[in-house]
N, C-alpha and C positions, 0 to 999 in steps of 0.2 A: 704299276700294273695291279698291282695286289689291293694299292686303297682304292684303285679304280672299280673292282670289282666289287669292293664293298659296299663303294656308291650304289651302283647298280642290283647288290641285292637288299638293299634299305629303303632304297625310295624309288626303283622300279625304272628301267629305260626310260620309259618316258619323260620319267620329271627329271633325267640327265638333262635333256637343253637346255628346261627351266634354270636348273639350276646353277649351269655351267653362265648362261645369260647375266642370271642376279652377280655373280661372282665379276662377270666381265665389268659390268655399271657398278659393281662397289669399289672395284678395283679404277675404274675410270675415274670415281669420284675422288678419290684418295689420292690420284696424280695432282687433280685440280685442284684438291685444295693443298696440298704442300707445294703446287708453283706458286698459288698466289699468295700464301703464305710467305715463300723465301722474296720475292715481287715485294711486298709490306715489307718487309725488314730492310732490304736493299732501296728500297724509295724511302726509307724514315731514315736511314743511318748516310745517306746523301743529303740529305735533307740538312739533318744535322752536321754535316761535317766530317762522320766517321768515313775512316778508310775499312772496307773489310776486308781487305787482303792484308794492311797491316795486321789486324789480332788472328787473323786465321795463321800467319808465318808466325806468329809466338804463341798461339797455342802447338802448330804441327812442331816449331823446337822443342816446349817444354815436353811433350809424347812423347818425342823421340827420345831426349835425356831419360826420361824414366824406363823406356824401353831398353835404354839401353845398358842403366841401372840393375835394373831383373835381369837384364841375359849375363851382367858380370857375375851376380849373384847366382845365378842358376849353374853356371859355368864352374864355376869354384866349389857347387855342392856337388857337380859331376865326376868334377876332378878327384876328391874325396872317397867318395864311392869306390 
């Protein structure tokens, strides 16, 4: 509410829609291109052969081991304390 009214005393009601507008078509453009961006990756790594569910499951293990690395580590300076 608060930056809302900030909008409104910078650039005045009126150029709210304006601006509210641009925001909506920048934000629309930035969907379209990270679909057809992840669309290119997924049509070349078929292309070639890759699986991408295999390296996305050994990236999400290897996160989780180091996740779960820091929380023994965090856990043991708690304990301390």
């Amino acid at each position: 509410m608060f930056i809302l009214f900030i909008v409104v005393m910078v650039f005045g009601a009126d150029k709210v829609p304006d601006i509210a507008k641009g925001m909506g078509k920048g934000m629309r453009s930035l969907r379209d291109a990270t679909n057809d961006l992840k669309s290119e990756i997924t049509k070349t790594s078929e292309k070639h052969g890759i699986d991408p569910s295999e390296y996305s499951k050994s990236i999400t293990d290897e996160i989780q081991k180091v996740k779960d690395e820091v929380e023994d580590s965090v856990g043991s300076i708690k304990r301390k304390l």
